[in-house]
N, C-alpha and C positions, 0 to 999 in steps of 0.2 A: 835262695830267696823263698821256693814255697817247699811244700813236704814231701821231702826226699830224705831216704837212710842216710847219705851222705851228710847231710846238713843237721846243725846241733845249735842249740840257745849257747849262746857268747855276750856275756854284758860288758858295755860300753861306756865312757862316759857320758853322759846330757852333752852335747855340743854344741849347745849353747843353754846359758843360764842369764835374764834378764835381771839385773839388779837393780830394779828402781824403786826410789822412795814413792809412800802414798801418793802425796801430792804429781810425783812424776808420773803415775799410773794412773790417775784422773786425768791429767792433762794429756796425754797421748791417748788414751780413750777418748776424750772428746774431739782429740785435734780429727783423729779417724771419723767419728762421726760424722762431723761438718763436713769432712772429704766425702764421704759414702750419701748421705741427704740426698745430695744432688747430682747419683746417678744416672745421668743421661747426656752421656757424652758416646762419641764411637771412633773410633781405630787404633790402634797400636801396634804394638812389634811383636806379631805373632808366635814364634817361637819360644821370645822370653816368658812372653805370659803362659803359656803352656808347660814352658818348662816349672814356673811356678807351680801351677794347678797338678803337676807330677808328683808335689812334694806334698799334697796332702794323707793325710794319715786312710789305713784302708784298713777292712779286716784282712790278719794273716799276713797286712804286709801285699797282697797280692795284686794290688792297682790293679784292679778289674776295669780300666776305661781306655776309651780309645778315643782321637781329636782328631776329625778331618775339617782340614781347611780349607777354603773354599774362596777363589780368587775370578775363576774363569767363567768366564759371562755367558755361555754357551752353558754351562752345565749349571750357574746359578739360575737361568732361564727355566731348565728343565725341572728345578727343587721346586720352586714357584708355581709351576703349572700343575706340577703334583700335588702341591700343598694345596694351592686353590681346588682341585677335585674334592679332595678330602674336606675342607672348609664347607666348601657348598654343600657336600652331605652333611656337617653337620647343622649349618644352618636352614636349612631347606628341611628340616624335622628328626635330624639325625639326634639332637640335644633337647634334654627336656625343656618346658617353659621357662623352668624355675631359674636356669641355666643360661638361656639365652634374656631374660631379665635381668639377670649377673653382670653382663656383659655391658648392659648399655650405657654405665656410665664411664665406661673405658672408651667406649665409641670405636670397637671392632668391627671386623665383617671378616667376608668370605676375600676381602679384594689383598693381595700378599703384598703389591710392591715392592715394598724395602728390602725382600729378598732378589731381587735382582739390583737396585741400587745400593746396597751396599756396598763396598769397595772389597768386605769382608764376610763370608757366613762359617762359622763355628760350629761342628755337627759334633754334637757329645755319643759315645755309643759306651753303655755297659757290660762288661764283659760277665757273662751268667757263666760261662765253665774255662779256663784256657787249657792249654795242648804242651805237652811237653815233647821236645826235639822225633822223642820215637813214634809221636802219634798218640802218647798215651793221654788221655783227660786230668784234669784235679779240678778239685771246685773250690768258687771262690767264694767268700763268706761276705754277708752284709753287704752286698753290692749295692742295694741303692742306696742307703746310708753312706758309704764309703764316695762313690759317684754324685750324689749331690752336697759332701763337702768340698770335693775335687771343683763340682761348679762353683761354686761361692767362693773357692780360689782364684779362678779362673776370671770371675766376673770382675770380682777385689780388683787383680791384677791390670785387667783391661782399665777399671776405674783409673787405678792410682798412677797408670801411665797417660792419663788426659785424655781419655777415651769414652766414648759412648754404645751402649748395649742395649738391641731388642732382642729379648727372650722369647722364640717361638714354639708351640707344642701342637703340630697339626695331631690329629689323631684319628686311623693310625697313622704311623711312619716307615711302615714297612717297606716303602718305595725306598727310603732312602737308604736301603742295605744294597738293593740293586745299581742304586744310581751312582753309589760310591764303594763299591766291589767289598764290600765288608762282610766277610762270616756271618754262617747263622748263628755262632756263638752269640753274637753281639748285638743289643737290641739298643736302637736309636733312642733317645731317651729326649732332648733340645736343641734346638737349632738356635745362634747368639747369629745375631746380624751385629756388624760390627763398623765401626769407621769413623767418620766426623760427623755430627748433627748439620742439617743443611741450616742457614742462616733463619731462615720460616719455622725451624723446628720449633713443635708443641707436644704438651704432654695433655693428658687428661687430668683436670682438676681434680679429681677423686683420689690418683695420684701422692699426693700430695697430701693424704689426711691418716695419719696412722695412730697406732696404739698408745696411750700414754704407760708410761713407764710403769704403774699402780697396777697396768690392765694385762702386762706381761713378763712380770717379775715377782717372784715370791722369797726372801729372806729368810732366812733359819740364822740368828746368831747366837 
């Protein structure tokens, strides 16, 4: 798998090839759309959706990520309290004006909750070098590119199984190397709280307002 004398380029067939007509290829793009919109569902079957988010493309081939899961109430208690320190430093003057301005129409804070209600917290880590059996290092290429497709795997996944996702990014997160025994190779990168939306569930109306197609698309035919 990564770069070793032993190991040589062997081409393969594609294993899969999608043969669909235009019309097919519009309407499964949209059918996706309409499914993905309305993001805001939470839990699922953890494993599978992992094993999905495994299957995305990396540089070198190297899957530089790692997926702790996060079930036990005791140690989602502990992320929480962590994450809230770090929050209230950044709210409390840690983040410029301009930044906490940003903010207010999502209607955040310092206060974490849904990291301990959850039923689910998803801890993504990137893996910046891995170790081969004798201890020796390689390094892995494009990892945050390769790791933030692996999320939008990952999220997809959770979506398309009837699920609902909050995306967290305390910063830093270096408690959560300690908190989940993970290597210094590997640097925390998001936290997914994961599970069923309670019946009260709301989003932020802002949410809700995005790019029209003109504003993030450019054409060359």
């Amino acid at each position: 798998m990564f770069a070793r004398d032993a190991l040589s380029y062997k081409a393969l067939p594609l294993p899969a090839r999608a043969e669909m007509r235009d019309a097919e290829m519009q309407a499964a793009a949209d059918a996706f759309f309409d499914a993905m919109k309305s993001r805001h569902t939470i839990r699922a079957v953890i494993d599978t959706c992992i094993k999905t988010a495994g299957r995305a493309p990396s540089g070198a081939n190297h899957q530089p990520w790692h997926f702790v899961a996060i079930a036990n109430p005791a140690l989602k208690t502990q992320i929480r309290e962590a994450a809230e320190e770090e929050e209230r430093r950044f709210y409390d003057g840690g983040a410029p004006d301009e930044w906490i301005k940003a903010l207010e129409p999502i209607g955040t804070n310092a206060d974490k909750p849904h990291l301990e209600i959850a039923p689910w917290l998803i801890v993504i880590f990137a893996q910046r070098y891995g170790t081969f059996d004798d201890g020796t290092r390689y390094k892995n290429y494009y990892v945050p590119e390769s790791v933030g497709i692996a999320t939008g795997f990952l999220i997809s996944a959770l979506h398309q199984a009837g699920l609902s996702i909050l995306t967290h990014t305390p910063n830093p997160m270096k408690f959560l190397n300690a908190a989940l025994d993970r290597p210094e190779a590997e640097k925390p990168v998001m936290i997914l709280a994961v599970g069923h939306p309670a019946k009260d569930a709301t989003i932020p109306s802002v949410a809700t307002i995005k790019k029209p197609l003109d504003e993030i698309l450019t054409v060359y035919e």
